[in-house]
N, C-alpha and C positions, 0 to 999 in steps of 0.2 A: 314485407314478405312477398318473394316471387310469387306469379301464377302455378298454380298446382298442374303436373303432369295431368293429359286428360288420354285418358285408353278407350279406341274405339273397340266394341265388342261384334265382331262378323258372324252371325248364324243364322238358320233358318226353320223352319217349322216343319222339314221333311224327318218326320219322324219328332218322337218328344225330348230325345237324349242332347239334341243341340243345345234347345233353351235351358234345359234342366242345367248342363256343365256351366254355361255361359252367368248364371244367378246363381250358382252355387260357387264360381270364385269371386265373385261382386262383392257377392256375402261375405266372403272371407275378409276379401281385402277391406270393407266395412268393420268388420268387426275384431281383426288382430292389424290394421295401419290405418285408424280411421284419420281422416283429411287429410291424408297421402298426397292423393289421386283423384280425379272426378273420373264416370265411368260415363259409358252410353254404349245400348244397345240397337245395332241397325241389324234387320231381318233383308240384305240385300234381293233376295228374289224378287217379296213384294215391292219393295222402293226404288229397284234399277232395273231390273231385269228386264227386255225388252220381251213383246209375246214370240211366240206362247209359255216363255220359262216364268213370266211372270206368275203362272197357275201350278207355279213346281209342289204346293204344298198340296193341292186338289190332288196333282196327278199322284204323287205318292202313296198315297191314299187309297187311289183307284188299283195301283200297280201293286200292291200290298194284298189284293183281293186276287191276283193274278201273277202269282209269283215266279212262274217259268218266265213271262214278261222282262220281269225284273231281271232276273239271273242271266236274260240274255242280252240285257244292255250293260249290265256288271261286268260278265266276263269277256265282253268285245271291248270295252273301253279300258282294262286292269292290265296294264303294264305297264313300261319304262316308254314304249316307243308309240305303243298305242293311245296311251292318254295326253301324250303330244300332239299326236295328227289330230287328235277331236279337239282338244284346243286354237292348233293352226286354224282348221277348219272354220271355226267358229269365232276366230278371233274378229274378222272383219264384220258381225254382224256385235257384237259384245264392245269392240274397243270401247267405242262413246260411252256406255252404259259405267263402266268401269271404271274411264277418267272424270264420271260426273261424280261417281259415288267419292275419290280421291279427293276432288275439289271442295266439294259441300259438306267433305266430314273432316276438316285437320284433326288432327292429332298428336301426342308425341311417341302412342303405343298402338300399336295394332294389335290384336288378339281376335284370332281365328278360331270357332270351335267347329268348322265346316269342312268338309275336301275339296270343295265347286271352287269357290272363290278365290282359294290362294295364286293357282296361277294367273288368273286374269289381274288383280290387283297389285300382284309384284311385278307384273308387265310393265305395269301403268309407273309406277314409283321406280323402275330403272334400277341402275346400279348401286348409287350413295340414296338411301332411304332412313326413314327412320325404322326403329324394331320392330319386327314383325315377329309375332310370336304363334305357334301352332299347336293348340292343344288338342290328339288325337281325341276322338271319344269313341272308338272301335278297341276291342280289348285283343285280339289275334288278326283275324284276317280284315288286313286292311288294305283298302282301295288303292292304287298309285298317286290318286288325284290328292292325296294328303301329304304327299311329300315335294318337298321344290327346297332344291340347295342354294334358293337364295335369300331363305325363310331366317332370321336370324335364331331362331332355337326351333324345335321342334320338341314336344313333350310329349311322349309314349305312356301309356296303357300298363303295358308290360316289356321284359325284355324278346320276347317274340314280335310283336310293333318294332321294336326298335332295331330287329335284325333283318326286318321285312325293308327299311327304311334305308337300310345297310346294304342290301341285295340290289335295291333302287339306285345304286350311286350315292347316296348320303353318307357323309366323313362322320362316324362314329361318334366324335364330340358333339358333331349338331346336333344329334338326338339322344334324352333324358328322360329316363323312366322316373315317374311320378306316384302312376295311379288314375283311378276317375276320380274327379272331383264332383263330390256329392254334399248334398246338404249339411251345414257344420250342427245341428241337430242330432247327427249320427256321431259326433264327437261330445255330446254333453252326458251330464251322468242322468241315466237312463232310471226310472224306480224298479225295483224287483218285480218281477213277471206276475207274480200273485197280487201286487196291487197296482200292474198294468190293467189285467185282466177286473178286475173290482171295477175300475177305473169306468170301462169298456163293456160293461157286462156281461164280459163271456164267464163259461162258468172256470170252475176252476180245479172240476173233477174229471174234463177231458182234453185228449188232445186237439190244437186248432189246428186247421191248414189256411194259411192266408193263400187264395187264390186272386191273380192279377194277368191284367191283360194292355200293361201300360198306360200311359196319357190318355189313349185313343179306345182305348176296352176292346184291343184290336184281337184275331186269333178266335181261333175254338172255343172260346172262354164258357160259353153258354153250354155247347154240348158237353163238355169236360166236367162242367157242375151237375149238371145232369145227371151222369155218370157216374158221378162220387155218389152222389143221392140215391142210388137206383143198389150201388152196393151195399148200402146198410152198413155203414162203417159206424167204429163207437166213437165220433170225433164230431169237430164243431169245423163248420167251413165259414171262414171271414172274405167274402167276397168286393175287392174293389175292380168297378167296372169303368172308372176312369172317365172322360166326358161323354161316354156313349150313355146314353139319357137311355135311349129306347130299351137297349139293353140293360139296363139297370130295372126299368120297369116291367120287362120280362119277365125279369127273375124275379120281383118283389110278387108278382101275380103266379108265380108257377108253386104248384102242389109241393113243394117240399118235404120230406120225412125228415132230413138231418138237420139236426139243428144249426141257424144259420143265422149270419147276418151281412144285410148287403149294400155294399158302400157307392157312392157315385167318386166323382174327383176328390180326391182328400191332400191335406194339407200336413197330418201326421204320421206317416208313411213308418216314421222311426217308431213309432208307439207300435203301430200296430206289425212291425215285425219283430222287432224284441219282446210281446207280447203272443206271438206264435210260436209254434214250433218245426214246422216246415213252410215251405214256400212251393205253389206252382204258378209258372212265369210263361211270358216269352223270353226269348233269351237274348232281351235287351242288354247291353251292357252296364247300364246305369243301375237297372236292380238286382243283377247280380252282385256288381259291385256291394251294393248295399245289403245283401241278404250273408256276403260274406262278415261284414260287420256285425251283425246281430246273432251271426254262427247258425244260419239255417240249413240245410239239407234242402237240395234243390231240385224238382221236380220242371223240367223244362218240355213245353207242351207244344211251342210253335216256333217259327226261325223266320227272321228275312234270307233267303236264298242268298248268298255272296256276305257281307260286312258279318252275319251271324253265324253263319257255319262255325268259324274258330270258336266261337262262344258255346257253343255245345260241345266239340271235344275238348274244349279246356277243361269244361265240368266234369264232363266223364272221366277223362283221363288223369285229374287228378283228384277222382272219387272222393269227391265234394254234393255230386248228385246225379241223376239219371236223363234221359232223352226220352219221353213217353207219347211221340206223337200222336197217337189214336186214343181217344177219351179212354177205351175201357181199359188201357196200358194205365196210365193216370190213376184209378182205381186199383188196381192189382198192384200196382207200387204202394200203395199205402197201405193196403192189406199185409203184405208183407213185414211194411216197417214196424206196422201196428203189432205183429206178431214177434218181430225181433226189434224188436228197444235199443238193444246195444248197437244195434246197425244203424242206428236213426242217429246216435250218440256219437259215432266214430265221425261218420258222416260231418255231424254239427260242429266237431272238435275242429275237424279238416279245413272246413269251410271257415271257422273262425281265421286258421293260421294264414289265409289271404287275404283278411281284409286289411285294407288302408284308412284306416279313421281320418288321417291330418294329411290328404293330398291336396284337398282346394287351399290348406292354411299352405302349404310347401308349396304349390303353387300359385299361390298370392305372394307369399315373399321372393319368390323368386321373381318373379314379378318386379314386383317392390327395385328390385337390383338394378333388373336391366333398366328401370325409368330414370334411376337415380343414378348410373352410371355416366 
């Protein structure tokens, strides 16, 4: 038996949505082509990056606490012609860094779940390469930095990614709407909500709102609990506060009236939104994705400036859920819902008709194709 195809996986830790895509098609491909393929995942910034990009996951971080920041290195570098000059630019302190990463990582797949690194790494591999594959994980407005026509497939989001990608000069065939690929977890059979909740000990005589603040417990998360709490709602708030320790132990010590409970990083993500009834988010793309799957009504509280904007008019516009930036908006949204039911209901229905359960299996096999082509 030949050597198995090995796919290197490219992401990085700006933000939680890279690693999450990157292990949720690994998974896939484990678990519907198991001994296909070997996988490996490199975090290029930390392992190549020369400084000070080597601190890109610090600075994100920091630039996420200061979002005009962000928005103004977003939108100077987002186009056809201007995310070429920042490349040119940069190409001479980057080249080495780029041919080191090429040398000490063969492959027979590349798999990008990044925008930074594609163009510097299809530099380096020239013209006749092996596949390079690019799975967006922006769900509307996406960067220019994620597209390069010399990527051998490009897989979109939705089909607004892939008209944005269209607009860039990209030939229609190179880019395929898939989905996000999220946990195959959110594809297994789920138990009924009444012995999710048993499960879980929420009760089971009121409504829950699972409240989340991604990977990082990033956003308003705290004042917006607050908030709910201070309205006197008749519902149960499920709080995941993601690796922010501090803030999880905030909230375990704050005076609460509504009944509650509050999570650090969790592992069952599926449980406890098919065991909720609404969701309020940032408006990552990875948990909406997922909150579509479990058919929630979306309550969207925070945005990154640029890659998230589309992600909130998507929701809205296709009234799936609301945009409540200011805590006491967050409250008064649920007020409402709590008073009209059917609105919560339509909402939940809507939001179910977009989700994608089998994008990481669709894109694992597709996968699968190009290796064994």
């Amino acid at each position: 038996m030949g050597k198995k195809p090995h796919i290197l996986f490219l992401y990085s830790d700006t933000g939680g949505g890279h690693r999450s895509a990157a292990l949720a098609i690994i998974e896939a491909l484990n678990t519907y082509f198991p001994d296909k393929v070997t996988t490996e995942m490199l975090d290029f910034f930390v392992a190549y990056a020369p400084p000070p990009f080597d601190k890109a996951a610090e600075a994100y971080a920091v630039m996420a606490e200061v979002p005009n920041l962000w928005a103004m290195g977003y939108r100077l570098s987002n186009g056809k012609y201007r995310s070429k000059l920042v490349y040119d630019v940069l190409w001479p302190y980057i080249r080495n860094a780029a041919a080191n990463l090429v040398l000490e990582h063969p492959c027979d797949l590349f798999v990008s779940v990044h925008p930074i690194i594609n163009t510097p790494v299809l530099r380096i591999l020239g013209e006749e390469h092996d596949p390079y594959v690019i799975v967006i994980t922006d769900l509307v407005s996406t960067h220019a930095f994620w597209y390069n026509r010399d990527a051998t497939l490009t897989l979109a989001l939705t089909e607004d990614a892939k008209l944005r990608g269209v607009d860039l000069g990209m030939a229609p065939e190179a880019i395929e709407v898939f989905g996000q690929p999220v946990s195959d977890q959110f594809r297994q059979t789920i138990p009924p909500k009444d012995s999710l909740r048993s499960q879980l000990g929420w009760p089971g005589d009121l409504p829950v709102v699972l409240m989340v603040g991604g990977g990082e417990g990033m956003g308003p998360l705290e004042e917006t609990v607050l908030a709910v709490d201070r309205a006197s709602l008749p519902l149960m708030m499920a709080v995941v506060t993601g690796r922010n320790q501090k803030l999880k132990n905030k909230l375990e010590n704050a005076d609460l009236e509504t009944p509650h409970q509050i999570f650090g990083f969790v592992e069952n993500m599926p449980q406890l939104m098919f065991a909720a009834d609404a969701i309020v988010t940032k408006a990552g793309p990875g948990t909406i994705s997922e909150a579509f799957i479990a058919g929630l009504p979306i309550i969207l509280y925070s945005r990154m400036p640029g890659q998230e904007e589309g992600n909130v008019s998507f929701v809205v516009e296709k009234e799936v859920g609301v945009w409540a930036p200011e805590p006491r908006q967050v409250a008064d949204t649920l007020r409402t819902w709590l008073a009209y039911p059917e609105l919560m209901k339509n909402m939940a229905e809507k939001s179910r008709s977009y989700a994608k359960p089998d994008a990481s299996k669709d894109i694992a096999e597709r996968i699968i194709r190009i290796v064994q082509q």
